[in-house]
N, C-alpha and C positions, 0 to 999 in steps of 0.2 A: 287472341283478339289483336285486331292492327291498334297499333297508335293513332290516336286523330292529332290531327291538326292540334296545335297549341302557340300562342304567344308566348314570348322570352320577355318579361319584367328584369333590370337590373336598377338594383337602386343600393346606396350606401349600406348595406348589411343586410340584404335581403335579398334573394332570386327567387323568382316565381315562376310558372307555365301555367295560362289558363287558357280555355279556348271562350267560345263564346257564350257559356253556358254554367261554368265552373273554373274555380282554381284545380288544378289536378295536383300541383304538388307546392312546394318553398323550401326554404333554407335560408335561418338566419344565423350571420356569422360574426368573429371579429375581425377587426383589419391584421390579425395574425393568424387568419386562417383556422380559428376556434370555431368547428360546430356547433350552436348553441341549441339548434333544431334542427330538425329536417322531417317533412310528412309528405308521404303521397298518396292520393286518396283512395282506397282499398281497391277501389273498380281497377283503379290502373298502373297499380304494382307490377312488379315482374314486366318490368316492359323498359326497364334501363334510365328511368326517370331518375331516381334517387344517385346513380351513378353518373347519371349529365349535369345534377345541381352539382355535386361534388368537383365535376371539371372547371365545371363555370367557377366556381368560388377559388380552386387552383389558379386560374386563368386571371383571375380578380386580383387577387393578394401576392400571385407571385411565387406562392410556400403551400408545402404540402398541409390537408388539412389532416386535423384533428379530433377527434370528439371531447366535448366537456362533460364530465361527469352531472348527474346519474347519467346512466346511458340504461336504455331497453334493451330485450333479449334482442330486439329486432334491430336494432341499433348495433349491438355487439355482433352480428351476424355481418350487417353493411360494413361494418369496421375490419372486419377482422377481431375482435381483441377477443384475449383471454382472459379469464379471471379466476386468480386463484380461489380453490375452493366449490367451486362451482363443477 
């Protein structure tokens, strides 16, 4: 599936893409680059969304992000991270 079309929302601890119809995805963060969330919405996963909020908040803060715990399988997959035990 192509990407459509979306708008760039940047606001104090928030990035968004929505087009004219839905949000497709967000990311809310700290001003030290803590991921506090991030969602894309299932139609349009896999399309580098979740990877372009991450630049953006890079780009924002200056510092590489991070994820705040809990984190999702699906989250630990976007991160990278491992966890013992698991």
């Amino acid at each position: 599936m192509q990407l459509p079309n979306y708008q760039t929302k940047i606001e104090p601890g928030v990035i968004s893409f929505a087009n004219e119809n839905t949000t497709l995805g967000f990311v809310r963060f700290t001003e030290s680059a803590e991921i506090e969330y991030i969602f894309v919405r299932r139609h349009y996963r896999r399309m580098g969304l979740a990877t372009r909020l991450i630049s953006l908040v890079e780009e924002q803060t200056g510092s590489r992000v991070r994820p705040l715990e809990p984190i999702s399988p699906l989250g630990a997959l976007l991160f990278d991270v491992t966890r013992e035990g698991a």
